[in-house]
N, C-alpha and C positions, 0 to 999 in steps of 0.2 A: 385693255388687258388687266388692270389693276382690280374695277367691278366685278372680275371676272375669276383673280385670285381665289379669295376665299370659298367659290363652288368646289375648285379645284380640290382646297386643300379637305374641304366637308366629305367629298368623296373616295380622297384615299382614305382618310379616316376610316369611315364605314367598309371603304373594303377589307380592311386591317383590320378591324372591329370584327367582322364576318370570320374572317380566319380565327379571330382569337376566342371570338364566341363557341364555334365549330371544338376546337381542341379543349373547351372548358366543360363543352356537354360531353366530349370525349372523356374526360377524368374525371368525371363527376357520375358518367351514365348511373353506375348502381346506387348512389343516391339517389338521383334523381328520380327512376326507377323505384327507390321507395318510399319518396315524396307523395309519387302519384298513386301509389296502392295504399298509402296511409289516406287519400283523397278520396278513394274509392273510383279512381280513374284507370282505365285496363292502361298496363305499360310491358303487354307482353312483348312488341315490338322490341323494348330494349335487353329483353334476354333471349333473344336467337341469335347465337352465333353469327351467323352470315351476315343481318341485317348488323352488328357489330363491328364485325370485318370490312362493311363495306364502308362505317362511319370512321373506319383508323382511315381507311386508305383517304377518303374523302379530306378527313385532316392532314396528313400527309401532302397529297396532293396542294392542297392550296398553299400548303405555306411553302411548296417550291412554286406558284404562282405568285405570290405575295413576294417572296425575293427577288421577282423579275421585274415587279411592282415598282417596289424601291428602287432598282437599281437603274428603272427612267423615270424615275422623277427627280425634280432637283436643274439648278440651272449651269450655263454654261457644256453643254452636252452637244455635240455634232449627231448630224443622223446616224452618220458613217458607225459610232458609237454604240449610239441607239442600236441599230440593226446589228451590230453584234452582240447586241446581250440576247436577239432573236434569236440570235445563228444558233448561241449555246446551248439555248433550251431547244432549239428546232435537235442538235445535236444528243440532247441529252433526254429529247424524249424517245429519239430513235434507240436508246442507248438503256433506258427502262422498257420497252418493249420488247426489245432480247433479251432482260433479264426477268421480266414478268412469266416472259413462254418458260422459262429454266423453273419458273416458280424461285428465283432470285428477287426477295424483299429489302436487298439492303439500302435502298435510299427512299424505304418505306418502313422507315423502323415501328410507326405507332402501328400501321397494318401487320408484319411483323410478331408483334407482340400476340394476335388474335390466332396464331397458328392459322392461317387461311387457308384453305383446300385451294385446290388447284382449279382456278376458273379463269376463262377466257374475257370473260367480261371485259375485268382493267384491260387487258391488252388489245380488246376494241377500242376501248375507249381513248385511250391514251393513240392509237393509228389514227382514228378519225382526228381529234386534233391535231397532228404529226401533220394530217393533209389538209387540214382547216388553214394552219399554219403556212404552207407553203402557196396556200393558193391566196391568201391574202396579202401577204408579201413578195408576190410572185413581180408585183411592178418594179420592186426595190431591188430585187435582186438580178433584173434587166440592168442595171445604171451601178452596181454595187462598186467597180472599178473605177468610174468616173467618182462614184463619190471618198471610194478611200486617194483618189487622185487632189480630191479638191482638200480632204483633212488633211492630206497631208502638206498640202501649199498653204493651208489655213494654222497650223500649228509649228512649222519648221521657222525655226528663226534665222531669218532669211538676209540680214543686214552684215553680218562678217563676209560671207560668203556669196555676194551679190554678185562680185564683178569678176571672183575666181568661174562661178557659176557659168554667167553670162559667155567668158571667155572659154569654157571645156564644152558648152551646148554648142558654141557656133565651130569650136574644134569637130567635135560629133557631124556638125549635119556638112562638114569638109570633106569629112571622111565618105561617107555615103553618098555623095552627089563627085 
């Protein structure tokens, strides 16, 4: 595990690195843009509109990937845990795809800013992962009960209440037999 540390940490970097680069070509496009026609390099790409629009949302978009990032990394963390920081974006990308169809950009504010026309695209995109998402997680959320069953035997501080426990469980299974 330890050899194997610092891969770990190299690659959240770079994936954070990614986003942060993304939102820097974001703020900078029309410089940049005039970096490359001082170059004599065509950069009409960066003054269409749409190809624009679709670089906010692209920014947008990752740094609500990049916060799901973070929010499993790091140690002491149960699955149980883990798979809910799933649930929420599993939640919340169902939840930007009804506001995309509305043409509702508010948890896309840099898209937002590009005034976007009303296109289906994102709300492709954002469905396909919605079902990417469920089907890869589709094992975990077979066993999701057993496992909020095992967090919670694994985090209840269980030594006050041992023998009051013991004694109201064997009450319980009296009652029912």
């Amino acid at each position: 595990e330890n050899q194997y540390r610092d891969l770990l940490c190299i690659c959240k970097v770079r994936w954070l690195s990614q986003g942060a680069m993304l939102e820097r070509v974001y703020v900078l496009w029309e410089k940049i843009a005039t970096f490359l026609e001082s170059k004599d390099i065509d950069s009409l790409e960066f003054w269409y509109p749409k190809k624009l629009s679709n670089l906010a949302f692209l920014v947008d978009f990752t740094s609500h990937l990049n916060n799901l990032n973070m929010q499993l990394q790091g140690r002491n963390q149960l699955i149980c845990e883990m798979d809910g920081y799933i649930v929420v974006l599993e939640t919340k990308l169902w939840l930007w795809e009804c506001q995309l169809v509305k043409s509702n950009y508010v948890h896309f504010p840099k898209h937002q800013e590009t005034k976007p026309t009303k296109d289906n695209i994102f709300v492709t995109v954002i469905s396909e992962l919605r079902t990417e998402f469920s089907t890869r997680f589709a094992n975990i959320r077979s066993i999701t009960s057993d496992l909020r069953l095992l967090a919670l035997h694994l985090t209840w501080k269980w030594a006050p209440y041992h023998k009051m426990f013991k004694w109201n469980l064997l009450s319980c299974i009296a009652v029912i037999y």
